[in-house]
C-alpha positions as CSV (number, residue, x, y, z in Angstrom):
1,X,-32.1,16.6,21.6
2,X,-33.8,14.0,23.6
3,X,-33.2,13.6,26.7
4,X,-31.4,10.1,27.5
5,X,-34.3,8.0,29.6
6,X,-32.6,4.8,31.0
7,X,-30.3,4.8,34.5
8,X,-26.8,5.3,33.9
9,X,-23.7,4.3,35.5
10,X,-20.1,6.3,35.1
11,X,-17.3,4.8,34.0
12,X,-13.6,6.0,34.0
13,X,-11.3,6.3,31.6
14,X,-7.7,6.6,32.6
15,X,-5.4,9.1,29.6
16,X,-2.1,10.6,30.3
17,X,-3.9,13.9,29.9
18,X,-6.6,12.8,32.7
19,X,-9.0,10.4,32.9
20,X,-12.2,10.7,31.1
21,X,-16.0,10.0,33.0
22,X,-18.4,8.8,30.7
23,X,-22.3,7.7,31.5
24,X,-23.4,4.2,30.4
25,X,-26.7,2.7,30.4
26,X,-26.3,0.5,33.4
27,X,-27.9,-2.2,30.8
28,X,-25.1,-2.2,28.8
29,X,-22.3,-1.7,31.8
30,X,-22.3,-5.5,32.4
31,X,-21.2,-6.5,29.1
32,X,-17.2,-5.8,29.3
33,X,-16.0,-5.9,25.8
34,X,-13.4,-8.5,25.9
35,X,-14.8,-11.4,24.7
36,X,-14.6,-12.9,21.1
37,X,-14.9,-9.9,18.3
38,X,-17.7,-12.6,16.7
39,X,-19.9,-11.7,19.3
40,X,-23.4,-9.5,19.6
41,X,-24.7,-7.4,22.3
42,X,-28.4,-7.6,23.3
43,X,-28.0,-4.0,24.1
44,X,-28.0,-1.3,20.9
45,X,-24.4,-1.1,19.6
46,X,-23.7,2.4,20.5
47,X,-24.7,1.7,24.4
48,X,-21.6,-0.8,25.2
49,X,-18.1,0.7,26.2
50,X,-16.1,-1.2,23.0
51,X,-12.3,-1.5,23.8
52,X,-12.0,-0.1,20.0
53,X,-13.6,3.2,21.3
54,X,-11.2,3.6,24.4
55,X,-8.1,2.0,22.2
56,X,-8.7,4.9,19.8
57,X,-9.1,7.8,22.5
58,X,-5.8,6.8,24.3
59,X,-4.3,6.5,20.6
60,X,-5.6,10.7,20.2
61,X,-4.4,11.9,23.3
62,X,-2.0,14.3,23.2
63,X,-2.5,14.2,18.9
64,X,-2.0,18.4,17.4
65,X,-5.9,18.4,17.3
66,X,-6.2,22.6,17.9
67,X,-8.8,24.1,15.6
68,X,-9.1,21.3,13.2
69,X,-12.5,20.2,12.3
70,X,-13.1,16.5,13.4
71,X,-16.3,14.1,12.7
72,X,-16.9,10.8,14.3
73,X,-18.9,8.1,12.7
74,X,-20.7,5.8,14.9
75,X,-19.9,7.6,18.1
76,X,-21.7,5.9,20.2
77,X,-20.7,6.9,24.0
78,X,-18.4,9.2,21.9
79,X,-14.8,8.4,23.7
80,X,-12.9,9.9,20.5
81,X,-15.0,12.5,20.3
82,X,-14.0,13.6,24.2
83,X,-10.6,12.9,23.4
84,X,-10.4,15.8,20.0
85,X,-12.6,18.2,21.9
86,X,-10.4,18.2,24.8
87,X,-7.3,18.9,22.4
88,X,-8.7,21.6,21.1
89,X,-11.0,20.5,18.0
90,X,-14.6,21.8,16.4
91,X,-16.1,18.4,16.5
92,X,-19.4,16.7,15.4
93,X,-20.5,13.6,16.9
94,X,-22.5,11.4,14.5
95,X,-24.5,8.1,14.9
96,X,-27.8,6.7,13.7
97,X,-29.2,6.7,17.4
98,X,-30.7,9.6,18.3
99,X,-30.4,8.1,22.2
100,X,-26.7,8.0,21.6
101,X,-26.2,11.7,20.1
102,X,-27.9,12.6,23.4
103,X,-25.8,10.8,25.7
104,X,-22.6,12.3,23.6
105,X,-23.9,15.4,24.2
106,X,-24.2,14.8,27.9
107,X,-20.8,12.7,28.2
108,X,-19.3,15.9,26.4
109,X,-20.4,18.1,29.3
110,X,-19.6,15.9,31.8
111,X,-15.6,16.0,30.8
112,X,-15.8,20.1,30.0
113,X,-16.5,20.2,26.4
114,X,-19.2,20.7,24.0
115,X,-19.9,18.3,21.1
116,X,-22.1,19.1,18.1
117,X,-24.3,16.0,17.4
118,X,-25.9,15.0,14.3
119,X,-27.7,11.7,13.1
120,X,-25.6,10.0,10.3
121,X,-26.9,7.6,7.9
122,X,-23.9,6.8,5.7
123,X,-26.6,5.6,2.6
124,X,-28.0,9.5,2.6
125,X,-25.1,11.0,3.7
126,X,-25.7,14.6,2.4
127,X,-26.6,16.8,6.0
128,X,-23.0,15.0,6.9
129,X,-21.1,16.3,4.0
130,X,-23.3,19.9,4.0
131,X,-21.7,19.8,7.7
132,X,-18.2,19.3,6.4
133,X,-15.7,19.6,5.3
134,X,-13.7,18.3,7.8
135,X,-9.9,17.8,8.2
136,X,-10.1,14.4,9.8
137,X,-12.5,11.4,10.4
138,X,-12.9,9.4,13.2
139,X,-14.1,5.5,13.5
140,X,-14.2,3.0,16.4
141,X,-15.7,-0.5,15.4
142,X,-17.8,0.3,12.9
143,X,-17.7,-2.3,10.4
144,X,-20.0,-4.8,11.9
145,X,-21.1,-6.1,8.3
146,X,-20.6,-6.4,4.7
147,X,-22.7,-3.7,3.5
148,X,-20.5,-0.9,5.9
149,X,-17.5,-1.4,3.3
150,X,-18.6,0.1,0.1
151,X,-20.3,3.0,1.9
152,X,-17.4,3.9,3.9
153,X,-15.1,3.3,1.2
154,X,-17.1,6.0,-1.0
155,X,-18.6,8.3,1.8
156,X,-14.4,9.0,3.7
157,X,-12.9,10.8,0.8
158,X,-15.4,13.5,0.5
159,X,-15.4,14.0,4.2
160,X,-12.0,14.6,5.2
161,X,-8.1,14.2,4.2
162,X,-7.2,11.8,7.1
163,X,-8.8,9.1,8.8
164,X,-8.4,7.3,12.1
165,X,-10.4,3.8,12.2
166,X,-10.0,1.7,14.9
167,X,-11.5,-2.1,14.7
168,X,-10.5,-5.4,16.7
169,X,-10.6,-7.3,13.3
170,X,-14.4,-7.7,12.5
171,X,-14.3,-9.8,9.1
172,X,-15.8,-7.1,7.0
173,X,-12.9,-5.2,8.4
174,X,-10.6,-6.8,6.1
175,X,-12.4,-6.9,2.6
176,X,-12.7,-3.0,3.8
177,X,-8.4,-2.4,4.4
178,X,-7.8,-4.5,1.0
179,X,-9.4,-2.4,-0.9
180,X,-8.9,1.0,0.8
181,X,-4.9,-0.2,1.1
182,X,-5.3,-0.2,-3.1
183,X,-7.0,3.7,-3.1
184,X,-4.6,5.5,-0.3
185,X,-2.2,5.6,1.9
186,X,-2.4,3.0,5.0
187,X,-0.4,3.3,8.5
188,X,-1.6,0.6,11.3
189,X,-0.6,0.7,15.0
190,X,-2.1,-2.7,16.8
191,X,-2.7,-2.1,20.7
192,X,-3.7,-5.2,21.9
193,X,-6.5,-6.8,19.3
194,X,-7.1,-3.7,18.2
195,X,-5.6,-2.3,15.1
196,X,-5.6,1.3,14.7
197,X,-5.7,2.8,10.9
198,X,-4.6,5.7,9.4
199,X,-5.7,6.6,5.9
200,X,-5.2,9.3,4.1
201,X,-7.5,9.3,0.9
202,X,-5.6,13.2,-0.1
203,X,-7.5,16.1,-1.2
204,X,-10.5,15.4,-2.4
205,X,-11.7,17.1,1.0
206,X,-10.6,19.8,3.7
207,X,-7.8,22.4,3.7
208,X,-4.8,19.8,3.6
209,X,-3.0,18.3,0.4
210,X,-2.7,14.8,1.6
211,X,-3.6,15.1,5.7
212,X,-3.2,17.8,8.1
213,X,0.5,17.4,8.4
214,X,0.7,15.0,11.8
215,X,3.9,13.2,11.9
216,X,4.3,9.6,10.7
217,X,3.9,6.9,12.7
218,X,7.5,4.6,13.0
């Protein structure tokens, strides 16, 4: 894997668990994700620290993660993926950058865990599912546009019973719930402007009947 070329900044993380130091591209640490959700970054997607990201890997702390088999779409700096691999998870880091699988990898090391990385196009997704199957997905702000929905929609139930997707209500984010809200299962937590999703699309994939058998959320 490439080796990441730009300077990089840490940034911490604080969990109940203990916090988490990620590296940055220092072009990307000045643009603090808290603006309007319409809004585009100069810098590649996966470089910026998106409050979906963080939202999701304080929502998987402390989640019974031991030996399952995780993937994350669109990792990016690869919070989530921290977050499982510290619990105890097999996981594979995926993303469409190769500059971002390479700063997973390092992000991974730099907290005491080792992430598998793999590029992920979700149009030609076969090396992803030869990789799985998995017993859960993960997903932090990665419905941007239109054309995400369908692919996602038909790509998560061959990947894995249970999905976590986090998004701070992107618009393609809703044409994708309505219909995946008709197909499966569909628990939300909101923590702040982020809304975190559980699906469960069942047993088309992995070991589990319906999920891995994590507790409802009340």
């Amino acid at each position: 894997m490439a080796v990441v070329a730009e300077e990089l900044v840490s940034r911490t993380i604080d969990l109940p668990s203990g916090p988490l130091e990620v590296l940055q591209p220092d072009y990307a640490a000045e643009l603090p994700d808290d603006g309007p959700i319409e809004w585009a970054p100069v810098a590649p997607y996966w470089s910026v620290l998106w409050r979906s990201g963080v939202a999701l890997a304080r929502e998987l702390d402390g989640a019974p993660l031991r030996d399952e088999r995780v993937v994350e779409l669109g990792c990016g700096l690869a919070l989530p993926s921290i977050v499982a691999a510290r619990a105890g998870a097999s996981v594979l880091a995926t993303d469409e950058a190769p500059e971002a699988l390479a700063l997973a990898e390092r992000n991974g090391s730099q907290n005491g865990v080792q992430l598998a990385t793999a590029l992920g196009d979700w149009s030609q997704p076969d090396e992803l599912l030869r990789r799985g199957p998995f017993d859960v997905v993960l997903a932090a702000d990665v419905l941007y546009e239109r054309r995400s929905v369908a692919a996602l929609l038909a790509l998560l139930p061959r990947l894995a019973p249970e999905v976590w997707l986090a998004d701070p209500g992107r618009p393609a984010a809703a044409a994708f719930l309505e219909q995946a809200e008709a197909r499966w299962p569909v628990e939300t937590r909101v923590r702040g402007i982020v809304s975190i999703h559980r699906l469960r699309p069942g047993a088309s994939a992995g070991r589990g009947a319906g999920g891995i058998g994590r507790p409802r959320w009340s």
